[in-house]
C-alpha positions, 0 to 999 in steps of 0.5 A: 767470682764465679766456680771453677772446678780443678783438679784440687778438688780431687786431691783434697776430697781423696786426701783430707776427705772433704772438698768445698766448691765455693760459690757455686750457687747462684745468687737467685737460687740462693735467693729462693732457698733462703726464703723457704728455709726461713719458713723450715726454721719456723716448722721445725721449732714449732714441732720439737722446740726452740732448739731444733737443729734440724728439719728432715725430710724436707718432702714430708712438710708444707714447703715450697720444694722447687727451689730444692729441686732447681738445686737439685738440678743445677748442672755446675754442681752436679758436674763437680760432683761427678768429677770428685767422685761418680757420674752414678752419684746424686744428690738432693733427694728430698725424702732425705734432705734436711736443713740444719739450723741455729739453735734459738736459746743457748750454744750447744755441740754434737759429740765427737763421731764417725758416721753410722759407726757411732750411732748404735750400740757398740756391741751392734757395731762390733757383731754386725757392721764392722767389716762392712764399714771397714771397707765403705771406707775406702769405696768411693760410692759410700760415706759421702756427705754434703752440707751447702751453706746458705749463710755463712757457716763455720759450724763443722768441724773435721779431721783431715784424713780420719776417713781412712783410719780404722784405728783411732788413736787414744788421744781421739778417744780421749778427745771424744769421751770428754763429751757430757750430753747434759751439759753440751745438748740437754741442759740450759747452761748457767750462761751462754758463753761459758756454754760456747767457752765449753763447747769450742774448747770441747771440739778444739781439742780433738788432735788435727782438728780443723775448722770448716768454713763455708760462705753463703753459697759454698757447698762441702763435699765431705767423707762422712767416716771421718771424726766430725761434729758440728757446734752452734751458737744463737746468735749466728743466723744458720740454714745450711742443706744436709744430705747424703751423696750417693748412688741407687744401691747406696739408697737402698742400702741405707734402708736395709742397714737400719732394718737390720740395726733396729733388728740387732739392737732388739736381739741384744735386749733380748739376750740382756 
């Protein structure tokens, strides 16, 4: 069945913070970037191991980027997009673009997070960018996020609503702080389903969690100031298009934000 765009979309990205246009890409295009993310798969372990979850950004390495761009310029998922949040936004900007992949040897899970938010020191946040996250939030040329799944992708996991909470509640703290890089990231496990045991179990306990769960060809469009993370298994093929959606003075803004984060973070080790 092909895409039909309603007012549900809307809602349930003002509402929940994320929306999913299911089907929306054509199955010849979905053809064409399946090929050239199998390719993506095989650089990405090649330059940082079987583990990789990630190749970004797609125009820096020897792809074939016109299926990217024809996805960039599919008419039916740039209206939704206009219709959900600006006709100013835009997506696929492939200095940016990435594709997320399954990793090749044992489960593992991202922490618990907010964008931007939780990235950095927590000192930084605090004396530089708090205010001005504060109020991204609720903007809607701001914190907007996108994955477009190419095979069947259960990997994201949300919290409805989070997007507009300053606050978070202890048991999200709570929920978050239970994270140990070493044992979900960083080191091979005993075995790989205590491992996926751990990591499901880790990201089911979040309160008001749910699951997202894209079929090939849907793309989620979702607020990235929300509690997120992303858990994966190796036995589950995964490449799944990851990118921000945003506008000119967005993309601008994101450059000037990471100057003046590498700025603040080498003031506070200087003052350390």
């Amino acid at each position: 069945m092909s895409f039909q765009f309603t007012e549900k979309h809307i809602a349930d990205y003002h509402t929940l913070g994320y929306t999913i246009f299911q089907d929306i890409i054509p199955t010849t295009l979905l053809t064409d970037l399946r090929r050239v993310a199998d390719k993506a798969r095989e650089i990405a372990r090649k330059v940082t191991g079987p583990q990789a979850q990630r190749l970004q950004p797609i125009a820096k390495y020897d792809l074939d980027q016109r299926p990217f761009k024809n996805y960039g310029e599919l008419p039916e998922l740039n209206d939704a997009i206009h219709r959900v949040l600006t006709p100013h936004h835009y997506h696929a900007d492939l200095d940016r673009t990435g594709i997320l992949l399954e990793p090749a040897e044992y489960p593992w899970c991202t922490d618990w997070h907010r964008d931007w938010r939780d990235h950095m020191p927590r000192e930084v946040f605090e004396s530089e960018f708090r205010e001005e996250w504060q109020w991204q939030s609720y903007h809607i040329d701001y914190q907007n996020q996108i994955n477009c799944a190419l095979y069947e992708d259960p990997s994201t996991w949300i919290v409805p609503g989070s997007h507009y909470r300053q606050r978070n509640l202890p048991g999200e703290i709570a929920a978050k702080n239970a994270y140990d890089r070493d044992k979900f990231r960083n080191q091979r496990p005993v075995s790989n389903e205590q491992q996926e045991r751990d990591c499901l179990d880790y990201a089911r306990n979040m309160p008001g969690a749910v699951q997202l769960r894209l079929n090939a060809g849907d793309f989620a469009l979702y607020r990235s100031s929300a509690w997120h993370l992303g858990n994966y298994v190796p036995y589950r093929k995964r490449a799944t298009i990851h990118d921000f959606c945003g506008t000119p003075e967005y993309s601008q803004h994101i450059d000037e934000r990471i100057e003046r984060k590498e700025t603040a973070i080498k003031r506070l080790a200087s003052a350390t």
